[in-house]
N, C-alpha and C positions, 0 to 999 in steps of 0.2 A: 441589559439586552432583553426586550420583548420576552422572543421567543428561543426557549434554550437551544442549544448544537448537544446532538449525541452522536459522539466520533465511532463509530465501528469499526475495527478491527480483526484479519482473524492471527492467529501466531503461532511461529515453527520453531525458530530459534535468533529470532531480530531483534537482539537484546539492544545493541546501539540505536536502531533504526527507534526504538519505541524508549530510550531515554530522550533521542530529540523531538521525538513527539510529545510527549510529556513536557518538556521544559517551554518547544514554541508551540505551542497551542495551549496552555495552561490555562491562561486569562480569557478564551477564548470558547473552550469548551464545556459545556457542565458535564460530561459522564463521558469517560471512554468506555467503551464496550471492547473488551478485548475473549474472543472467543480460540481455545484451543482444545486439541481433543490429545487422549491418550494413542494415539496412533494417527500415521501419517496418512498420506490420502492414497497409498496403496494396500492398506491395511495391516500394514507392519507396526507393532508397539514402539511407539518412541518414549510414553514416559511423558511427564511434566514438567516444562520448562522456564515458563512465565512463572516469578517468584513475587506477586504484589508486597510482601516484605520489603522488600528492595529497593521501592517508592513509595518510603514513608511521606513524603511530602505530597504526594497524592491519591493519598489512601479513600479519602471519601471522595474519589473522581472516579476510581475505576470499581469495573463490576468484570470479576473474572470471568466467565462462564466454560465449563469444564464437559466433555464429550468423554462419560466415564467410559460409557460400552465402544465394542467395534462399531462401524456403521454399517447400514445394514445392507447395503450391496456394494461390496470389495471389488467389481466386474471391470470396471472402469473409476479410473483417478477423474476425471471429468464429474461423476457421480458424488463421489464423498467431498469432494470440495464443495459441489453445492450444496451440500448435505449440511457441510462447516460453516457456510454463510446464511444458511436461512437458520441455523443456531441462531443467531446474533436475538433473532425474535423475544426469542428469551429473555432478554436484558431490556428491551423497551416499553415494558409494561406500562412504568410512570412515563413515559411519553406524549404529551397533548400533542392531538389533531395536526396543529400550525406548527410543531416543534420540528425544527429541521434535522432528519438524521444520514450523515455522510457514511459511505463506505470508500475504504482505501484499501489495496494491498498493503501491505506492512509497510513497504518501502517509499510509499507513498504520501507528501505531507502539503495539506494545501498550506499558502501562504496568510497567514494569520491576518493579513491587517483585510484580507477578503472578507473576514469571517464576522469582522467587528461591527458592522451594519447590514448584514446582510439581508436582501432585500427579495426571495425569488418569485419572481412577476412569472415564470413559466413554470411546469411543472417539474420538470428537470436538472440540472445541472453539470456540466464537466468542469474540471479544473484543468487547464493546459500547464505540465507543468517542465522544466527542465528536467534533462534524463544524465543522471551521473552513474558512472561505472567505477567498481572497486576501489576509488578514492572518492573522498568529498569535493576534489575540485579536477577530475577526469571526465571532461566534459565530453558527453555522444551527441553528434549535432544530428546523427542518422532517424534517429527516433526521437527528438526534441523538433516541435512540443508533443511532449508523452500525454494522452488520455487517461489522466489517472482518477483524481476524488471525484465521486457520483453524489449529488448532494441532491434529496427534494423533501417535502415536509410529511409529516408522518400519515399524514392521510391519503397521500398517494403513495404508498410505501405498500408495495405489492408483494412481491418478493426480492430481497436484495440478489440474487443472483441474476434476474433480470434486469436489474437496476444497473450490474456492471457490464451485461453480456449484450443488451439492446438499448441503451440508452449511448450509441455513437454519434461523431461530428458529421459522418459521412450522410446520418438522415436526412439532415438540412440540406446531401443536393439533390436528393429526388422528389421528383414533381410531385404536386399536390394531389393527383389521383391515387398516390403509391398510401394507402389508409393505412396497410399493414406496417409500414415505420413509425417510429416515436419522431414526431418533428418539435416537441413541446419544451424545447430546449433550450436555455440560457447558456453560453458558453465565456466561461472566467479566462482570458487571456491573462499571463505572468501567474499563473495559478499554482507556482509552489514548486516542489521540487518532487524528485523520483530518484531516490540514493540506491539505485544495484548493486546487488551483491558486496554488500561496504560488509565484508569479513572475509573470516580467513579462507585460505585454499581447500582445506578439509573441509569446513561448514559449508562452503561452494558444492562443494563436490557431493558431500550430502544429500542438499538441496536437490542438485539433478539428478541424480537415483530418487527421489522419491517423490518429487513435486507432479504435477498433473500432465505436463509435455516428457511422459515417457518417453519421446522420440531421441531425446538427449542425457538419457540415463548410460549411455554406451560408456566402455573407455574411452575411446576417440574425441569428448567430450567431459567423462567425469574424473580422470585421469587428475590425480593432485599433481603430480609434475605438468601436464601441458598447461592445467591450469594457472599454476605459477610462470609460465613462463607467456602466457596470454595477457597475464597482468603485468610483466615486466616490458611485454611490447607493445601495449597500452591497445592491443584489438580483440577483437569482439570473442565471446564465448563458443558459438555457433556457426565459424566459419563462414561468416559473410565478409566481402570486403571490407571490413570497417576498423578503420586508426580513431582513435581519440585524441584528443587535446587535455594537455594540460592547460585549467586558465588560472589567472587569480582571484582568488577568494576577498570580494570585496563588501559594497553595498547591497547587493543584490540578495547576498544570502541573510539567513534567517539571523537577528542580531544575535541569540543565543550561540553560537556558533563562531560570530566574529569577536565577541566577547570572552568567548573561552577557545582560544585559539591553542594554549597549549596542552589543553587534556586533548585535544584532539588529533593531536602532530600526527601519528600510529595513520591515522588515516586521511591524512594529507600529503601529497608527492612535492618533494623541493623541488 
């Protein structure tokens, strides 16, 4: 490959989510960057989670990068998040110019054989990707295709938090006058997948107490019982009308995946 892929990362506790990373993006990426901080993005201490031990097989691929202190304005979780993303900086030093470097929420995996010649003529990139909820094959059709991997080469690489917060599909439909949009945009159709919340009730629950949409840290929401019983009647977290599907787990998913079908049973629904 030309020019290398630097996967970015940031991580709370997506242990699953970032062994499939690892395993289908392997051949495909030279450096994960995987960035976490000792406290979550309300500035409460969580502690060290990502264990690079634990992916001996890809030891000279990842660069952990660690947010020893608090961050420096607690005021707003909107804040320290992007505080957590423009870390990532840190890790792309050896980066050339033309080297293309992706940002993804954790949960978020572009599809690898995109990744294999990639070619970006814009300066931009989104990945369209399927949205799964609490199992690997609880398909959301409501937010599919999800806007997930941001991908552009490292010399337009400005700030990654702008790279995920202003680099949308929706700029391509305003007119040419509108200068203040990014229309510089390549958009990957079938672009991977976007595994939600693929853990347990409690790590769920976590999560909404402390991730950046404080609006859903309530019990009404972070509640381990409602939780479990949202995942039992396959609808949505946040009280929108939304049923999912179960579908079958075939070609479409990442081979890694259909090839190790039984370490994965736990997060697969019969």
């Amino acid at each position: 490959m030309k020019n290398k892929i630097y996967d970015c990362i940031t991580f709370f506790e997506e242990n699953l989510q970032f062994d499939l990373r690892f395993n289908i993006l392997k051949n495909y990426v030279h450096k994960f960057i995987v960035c976490e901080s000792n406290f979550d993005h309300k500035g409460n201490y969580k502690g060290i989670n990502f264990k690079p031990e634990n992916y001996t097989n890809f030891k000279n691929k990842i660069i952990h990068l660690v947010i020893k202190n608090q961050f420096p304005d607690t005021s707003d979780p909107w804040k320290t998040q992007a505080y957590q993303r423009e870390y990532i900086f840190n890790g792309l030093s050896e980066a050339l110019p033309e080297d293309y470097i992706m940002f993804s929420d954790p949960d978020e995996i572009p599809r690898p054989e995109l990744l294999a010649n990639i070619n970006l003529e814009n300066k931009y990139g989104i990945f369209m990707q399927d949205l799964f909820k609490y199992k690997l094959n609880i398909f959301n059709p409501y937010e599919s295709p999800w806007e997930g991997t941001r991908v552009c080469r490292k010399k337009n690489l400005k700030s990654i938090n702008f790279l995920r917060s202003k680099i949308l599909k929706k700029n391509l439909r305003y007119p040419f006058w509108r200068i203040d949009k990014i229309k510089d945009i390549t958009i990957f159709n079938n672009g991977g997948w976007h595994f939600s919340d693929l853990m347990s009730p409690e790590k769920i629950s976590k999560k909404l107490k402390t991730f950046a949409h404080s609006e859903f840290a309530g019990e009404e929401f972070s509640s381990v019982d409602i939780i479990k019983e949202k995942i039992k009647q396959r609808v949505d977290l946040f009280n929108r009308d939304h049923v999912f599907s179960r579908i079958k787990i075939d070609k479409n998913y990442p081979k890694y995946i259909t090839d190790n079908l039984n370490q994965f049973r736990t997060y697969i629904e019969e």
